[in-house]
N, C-alpha and C positions, 0 to 999 in steps of 0.2 A: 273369510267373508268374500262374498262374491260383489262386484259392479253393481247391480240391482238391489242388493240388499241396502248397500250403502246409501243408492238414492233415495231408498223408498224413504231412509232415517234420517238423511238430511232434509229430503220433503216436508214428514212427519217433524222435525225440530223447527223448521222454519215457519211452518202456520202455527204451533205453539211459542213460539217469540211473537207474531204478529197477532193474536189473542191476547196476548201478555201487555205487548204494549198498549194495543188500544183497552185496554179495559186501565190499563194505571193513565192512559191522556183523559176517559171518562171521569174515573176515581178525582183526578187534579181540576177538573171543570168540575165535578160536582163539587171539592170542598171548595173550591174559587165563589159558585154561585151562594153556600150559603154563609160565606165569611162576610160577601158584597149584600147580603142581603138586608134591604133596611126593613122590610115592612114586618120583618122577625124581634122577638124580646130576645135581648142579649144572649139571659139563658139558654131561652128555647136554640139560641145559635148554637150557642157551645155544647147543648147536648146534640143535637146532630152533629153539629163536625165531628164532636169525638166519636161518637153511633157510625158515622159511615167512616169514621178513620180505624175503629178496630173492630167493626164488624161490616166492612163496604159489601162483602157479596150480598147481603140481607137486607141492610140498612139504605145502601145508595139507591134501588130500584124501586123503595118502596119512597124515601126522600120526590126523588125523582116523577115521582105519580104525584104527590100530593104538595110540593111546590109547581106543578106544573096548572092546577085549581087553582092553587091560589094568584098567580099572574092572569088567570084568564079574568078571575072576580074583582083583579084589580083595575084590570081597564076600565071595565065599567068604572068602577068608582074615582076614576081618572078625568082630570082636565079634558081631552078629546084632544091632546097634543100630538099627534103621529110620529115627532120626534125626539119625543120624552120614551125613556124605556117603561117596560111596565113595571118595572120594582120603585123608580122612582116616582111614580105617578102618585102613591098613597102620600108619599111626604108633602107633594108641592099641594096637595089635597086638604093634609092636616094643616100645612104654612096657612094656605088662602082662609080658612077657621078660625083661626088665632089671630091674625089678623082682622075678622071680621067681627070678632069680639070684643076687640081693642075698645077701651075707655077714651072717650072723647080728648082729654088732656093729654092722655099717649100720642092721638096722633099731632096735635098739637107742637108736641116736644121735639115730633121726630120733622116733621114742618121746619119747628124751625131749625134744625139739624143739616136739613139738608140747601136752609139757604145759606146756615153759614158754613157749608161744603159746597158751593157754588160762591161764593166770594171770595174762599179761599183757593179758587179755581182749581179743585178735586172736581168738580163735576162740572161735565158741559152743559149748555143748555138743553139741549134736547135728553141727557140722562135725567136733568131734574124736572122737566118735563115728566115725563115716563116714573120716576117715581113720586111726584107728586100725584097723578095721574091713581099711581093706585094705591095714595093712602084713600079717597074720595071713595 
C-alpha cells in the first residue's frame, strides 16, 4: 500500500466515526426528549422510545417531525411565560384548570393550611401572600 492510499482510508474512516457519532449524540437527545416528555401518555412514551431505540434510522426522524408540532401547538396553549419551556407549558395549563375548578371548601382547607404554615414559620410573608393571592 502506497502513502495516498492509506490517507485516502484514514480520511474515509474518520468522516464515518464522525457520522457515527453525531447521529448516536442525536439518537440520545431524541430518547432524552421523549423520556422528559410530559405532555405525552406514558404509553405513547414508551412506544416511541422503544420505536426510536430499535428502529431510530426510521423512527427518530419521523419522532422528530411530529414532536416538533406538537411544541409549537403548545405554546399557544401556554401561559405566555417566555421562561417556561414549551413541554412544560401544557402542565402549568392543566394545573391553573384544576385549580379553577376547585370546590369552594377546597380552597377554604387549603386557606387555612397555609396560615397555619405561616405560624409555623414555613412560610414568609410575602410567600403566603403570593399563595393566597392565587387561591382568589
Amino acid at each position: 500500500m502506497n502513502i495516498d492510499s492509506l490517507k485516502s482510508a484514514f480520511a474515509l474512516s474518520s468522516a464515518v466515526m464522525i457520522v457515527i457519532l453525531i447521529y448516536v449524540v442525536v439518537l440520545i437527545n431524541t430518547l432524552m426528549k421523549i423520556w422528559h416528555a410530559e405532555y405525552q401518555d406514558p404509553r405513547e412514551k414508551m412506544f416511541w422510545f422503544l420505536l426510536v431505540l430499535f428502529l431510530s434510522p426510521i423512527a427518530m426522524p419521523v419522532y422528530l417531525l411530529m414532536s416538533a408540532g406538537r411544541e409549537k401547538t403548545s405554546d399557544a396553549e401556554g401561559d405566555g411565560d417566555v421562561k417556561a419551556s414549551p413541554v412544560k407549558r401544557p402542565f402549568a395549563a392543566r394545573f391553573r384548570q384544576a385549580e379553577a375548578g376547585k370546590p369552594e371548601g377546597d380552597k377554604e382547607r387549603e386557606l387555612a393550611r397555609l396560615i397555619q404554615m405561616k405560624k409555623d414559620g414555613i412560610l414568609t410573608s410575602e410567600q403566603f401572600d403570593k399563595a393566597k393571592k392565587r387561591l382568589q
